[in-house]
C-alpha positions in Angstrom: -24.9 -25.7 -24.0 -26.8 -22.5 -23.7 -29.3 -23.6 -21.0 -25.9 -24.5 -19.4 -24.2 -20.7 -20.2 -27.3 -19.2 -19.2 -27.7 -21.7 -15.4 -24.2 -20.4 -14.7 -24.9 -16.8 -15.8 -27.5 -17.0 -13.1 -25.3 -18.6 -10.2 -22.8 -15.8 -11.0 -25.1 -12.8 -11.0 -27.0 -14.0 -7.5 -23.3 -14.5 -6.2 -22.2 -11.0 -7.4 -25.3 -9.4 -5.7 -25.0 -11.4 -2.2 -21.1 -10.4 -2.3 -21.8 -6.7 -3.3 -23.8 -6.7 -0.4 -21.4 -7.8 2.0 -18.9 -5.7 0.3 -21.7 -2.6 1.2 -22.2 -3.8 4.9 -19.6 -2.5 7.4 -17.4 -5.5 8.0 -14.0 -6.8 7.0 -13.2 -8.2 3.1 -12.1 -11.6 3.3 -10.0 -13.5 0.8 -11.0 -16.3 -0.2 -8.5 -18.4 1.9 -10.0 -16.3 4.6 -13.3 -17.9 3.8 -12.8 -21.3 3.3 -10.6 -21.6 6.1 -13.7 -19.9 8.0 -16.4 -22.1 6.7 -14.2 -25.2 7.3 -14.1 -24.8 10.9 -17.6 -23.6 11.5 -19.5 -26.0 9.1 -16.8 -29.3 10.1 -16.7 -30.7 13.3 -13.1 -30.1 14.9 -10.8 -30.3 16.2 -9.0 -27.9 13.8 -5.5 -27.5 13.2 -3.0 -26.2 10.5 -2.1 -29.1 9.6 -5.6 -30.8 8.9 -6.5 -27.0 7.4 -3.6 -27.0 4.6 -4.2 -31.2 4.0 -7.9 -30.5 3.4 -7.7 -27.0 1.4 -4.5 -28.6 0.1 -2.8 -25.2 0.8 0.8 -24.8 2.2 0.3 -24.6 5.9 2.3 -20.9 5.8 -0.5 -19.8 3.8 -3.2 -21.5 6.5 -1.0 -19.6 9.7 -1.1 -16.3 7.4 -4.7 -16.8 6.7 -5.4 -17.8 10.3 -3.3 -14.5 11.6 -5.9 -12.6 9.9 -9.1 -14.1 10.7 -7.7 -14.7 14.6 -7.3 -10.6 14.6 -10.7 -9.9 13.2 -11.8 -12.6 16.7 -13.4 -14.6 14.3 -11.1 -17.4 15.2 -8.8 -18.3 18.0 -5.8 -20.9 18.5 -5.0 -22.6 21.5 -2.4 -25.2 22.2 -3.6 -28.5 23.0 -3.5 -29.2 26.5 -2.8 -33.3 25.2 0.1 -32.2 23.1 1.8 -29.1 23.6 3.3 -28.8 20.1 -0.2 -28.9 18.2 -2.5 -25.8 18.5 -6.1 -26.1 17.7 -8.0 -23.9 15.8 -11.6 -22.9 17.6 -14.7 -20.9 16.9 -15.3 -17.9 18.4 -18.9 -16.0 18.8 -17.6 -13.5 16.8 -17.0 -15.3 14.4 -20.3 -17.2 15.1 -22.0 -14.0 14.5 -19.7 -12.4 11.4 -21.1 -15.8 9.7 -24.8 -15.8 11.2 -24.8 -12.2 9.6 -23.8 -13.7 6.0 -25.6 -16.5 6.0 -28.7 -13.7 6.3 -27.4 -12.1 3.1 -27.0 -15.0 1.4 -30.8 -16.2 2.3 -32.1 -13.1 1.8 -30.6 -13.6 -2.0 -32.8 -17.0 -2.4 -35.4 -17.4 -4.5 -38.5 -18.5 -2.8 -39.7 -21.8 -4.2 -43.2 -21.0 -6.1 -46.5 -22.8 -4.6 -46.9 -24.8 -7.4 -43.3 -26.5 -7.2 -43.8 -27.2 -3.4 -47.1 -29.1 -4.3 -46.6 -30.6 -7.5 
């Protein structure tokens, strides 16, 4: 139980440190709707919509168009109605948004431990 305590300990503190940097860099604070809403249409192939958003987060879909208000003001996301069905609108990437997350992902590596020699090797 205490290598367990100790693992976690560890995933906490390198989480802490990549998000105090990001809190120290000059971009927006995100909730963490904001973020998972974010990663979920960047990292999953589309298309996006509220509905698929709030099923998959399982999240009332007021809280994915409140969410998606933010993130589509910061350009990190846009919504456009689908030209197949006028009453759906489709939630896309934007290079913004492309970048705001190219950015963090830099953080987040640049928290990584580098594998030792020995462990690549044997």
């Amino acid at each position: 139980m205490l290598g367990r305590t100790m693992a976690a300990t560890d995933i906490l503190t390198g989480w802490r440190d990549v998000m105090c940097d990001a809190v120290r860099a000059d971009g927006p604070d995100l909730s963490m709707r904001q973020w998972s809403i974010l990663l979920t249409v960047y990292l999953n192939p589309g298309p996006h919509t509220v509905r698929a958003l709030a099923r998959d987060l399982n999240v009332p879909k007021p809280a994915i168009s409140r969410a998606l208000d933010a993130l589509s003001i910061l350009g990190f996301i846009r919504r456009v109605r689908d030209p197949n069905d006028k009453r759906i609108v489709l939630v896309q990437k934007t290079a913004e948004g492309a970048i705001y997350l190219d950015q963090f992902a830099r953080v987040v590596e640049s928290h990584q431990d580098p594998a030792p020699v020995s462990a690549l090797y044997g």
